[in-house]
N, C-alpha and C positions, 0 to 999 in steps of 0.2 A: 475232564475239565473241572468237574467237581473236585475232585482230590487235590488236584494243580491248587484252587483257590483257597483248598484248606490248608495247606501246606505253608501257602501265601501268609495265611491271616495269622498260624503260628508263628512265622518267621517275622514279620512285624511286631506280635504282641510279645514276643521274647526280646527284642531291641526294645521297644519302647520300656518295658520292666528294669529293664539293663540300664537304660539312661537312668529313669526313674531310680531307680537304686545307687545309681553315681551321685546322682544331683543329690540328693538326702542324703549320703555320706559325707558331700563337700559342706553340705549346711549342716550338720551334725560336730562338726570339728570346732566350731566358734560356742564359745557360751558368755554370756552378758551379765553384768553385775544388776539385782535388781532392786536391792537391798531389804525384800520383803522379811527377814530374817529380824537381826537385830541393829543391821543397816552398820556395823562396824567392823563385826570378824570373815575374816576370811574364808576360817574353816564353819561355818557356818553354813550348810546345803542350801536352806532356808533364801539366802542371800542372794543365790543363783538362779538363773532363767527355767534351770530345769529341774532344779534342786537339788545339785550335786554341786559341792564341792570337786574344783576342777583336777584334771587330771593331767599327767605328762605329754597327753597327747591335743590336748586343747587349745584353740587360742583364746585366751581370755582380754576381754572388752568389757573396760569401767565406764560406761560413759550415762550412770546415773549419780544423780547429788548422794553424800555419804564420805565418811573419814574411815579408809577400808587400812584395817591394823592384819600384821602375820603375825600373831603373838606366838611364844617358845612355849605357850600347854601341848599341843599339838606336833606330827609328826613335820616333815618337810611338805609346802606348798608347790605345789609343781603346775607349770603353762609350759607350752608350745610357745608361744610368745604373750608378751602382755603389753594392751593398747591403752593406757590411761588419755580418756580425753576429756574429763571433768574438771570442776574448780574445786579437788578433793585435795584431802592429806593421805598420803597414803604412806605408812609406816611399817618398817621391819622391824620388830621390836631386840631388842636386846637377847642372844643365843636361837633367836628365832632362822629360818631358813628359807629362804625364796629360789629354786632351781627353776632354770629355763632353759630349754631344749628347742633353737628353733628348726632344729633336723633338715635345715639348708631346703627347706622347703618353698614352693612358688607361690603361696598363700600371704605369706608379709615376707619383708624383708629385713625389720628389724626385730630384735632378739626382745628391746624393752623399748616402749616409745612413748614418751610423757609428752603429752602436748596440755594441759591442761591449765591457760594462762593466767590463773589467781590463788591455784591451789601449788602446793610445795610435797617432793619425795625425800623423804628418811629415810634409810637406812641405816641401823644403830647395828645387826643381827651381822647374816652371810648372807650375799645374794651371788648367786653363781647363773653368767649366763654364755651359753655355748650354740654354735655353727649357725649364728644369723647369717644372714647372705649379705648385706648390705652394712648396717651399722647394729653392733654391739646391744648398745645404748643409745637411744637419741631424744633428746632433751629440747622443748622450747622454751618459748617465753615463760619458763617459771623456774621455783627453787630447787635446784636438786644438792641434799646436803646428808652427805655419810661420814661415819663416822665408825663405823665397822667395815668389814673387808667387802670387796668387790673384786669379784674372779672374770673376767673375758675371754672366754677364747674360741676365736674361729677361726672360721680359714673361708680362701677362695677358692676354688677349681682353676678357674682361668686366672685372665688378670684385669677379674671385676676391681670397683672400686671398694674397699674396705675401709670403716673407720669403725674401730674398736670402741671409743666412747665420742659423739657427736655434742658440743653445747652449739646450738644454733643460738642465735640475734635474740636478745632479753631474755637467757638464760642465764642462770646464775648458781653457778659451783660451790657449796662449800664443803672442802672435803681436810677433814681430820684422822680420816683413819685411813686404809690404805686399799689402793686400785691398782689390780693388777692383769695388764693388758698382753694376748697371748694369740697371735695369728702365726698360722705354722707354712705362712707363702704369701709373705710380705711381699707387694711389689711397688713400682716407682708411683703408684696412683693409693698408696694406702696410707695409713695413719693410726697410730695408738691415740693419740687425743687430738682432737678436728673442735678448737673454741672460739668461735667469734663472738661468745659471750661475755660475760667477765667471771 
């Protein structure tokens, strides 16, 4: 009976490690902007929740005050996805490079997601973003205005709904340089550009 009950308390205390170590993995994957750095660069570790500059497998979350720049000193900026929900400017500078990878994972569903309703996105640089599940880009109530190139390309598995770039209601597009939208299973519910903005 003894042994029966030690058995027991390993076989729990191995699950519960196991969850524990899921659960810390899953909240390990998100990092927060927190501007403790010099509250503008990107590549600045300092800037971050945990003090790394993020990485391809991250999702990154702006949602502290700050005007967060990707300037071209540095290599390419890379997220898993990136959630701006601030009233920032947030800028790709000229030859600079913004990659996003959302690896069509169940964590977000969009690839870029600016909601940030008094702050404005630049893009002067590259920003390449690939296999959001849902949309691309998704833009609200505020400016999004490039002028450098924008790469999109996902896909769906089934025949989810896809939109490559989204301007939702008091979003506002100005785009000079050039977007290029790239789903490889288009279906009758999708869309390269989805604007009820202007």
């Amino acid at each position: 009976m003894k042994n029966c009950f030690s058995r027991l308390s390993i076989y729990f205390l191995s699950v519960l490690l196991c969850v524990i170590w899921f659960q810390a993995g899953l909240f390990a994957q998100i990092t927060h902007w927190d501007g403790g750095g010099d509250n503008v660069s990107w590549h600045d570790p300092l800037n971050w929740d945990f003090n790394n500059v993020p990485s391809k497998n991250l999702h990154v979350v702006i949602n502290a005050a700050g005007n967060v720049i990707i300037d071209n000193s540095m290599d390419t900026a890379f997220a898993a996805s990136l959630d701006i929900q601030t009233a920032n400017k947030f800028i790709i500078d000229p030859g600079a490079v913004l990659y996003i990878d959302a690896q069509n994972t169940a964590i977000v569903a969009d690839g870029m997601r600016i909601d940030g309703s008094l702050g404005s996105t630049t893009n002067n640089g590259t920003l390449i973003v690939k296999n959001a599940k849902e949309h691309g880009i998704w833009v609200g109530s505020t400016l999004f205005q490039n002028t450098g190139t924008i790469h999109i390309n996902s896909y769906s598995n089934d025949d989810n709904f896809f939109q490559g770039f989204h301007c939702n209601f008091g979003c506002n597009i100005l785009n000079e340089g050039a977007i290029n939208i790239r789903n490889t299973n288009f279906s009758q519910s999708s869309d390269g550009l989805y604007n009820v903005g202007s």
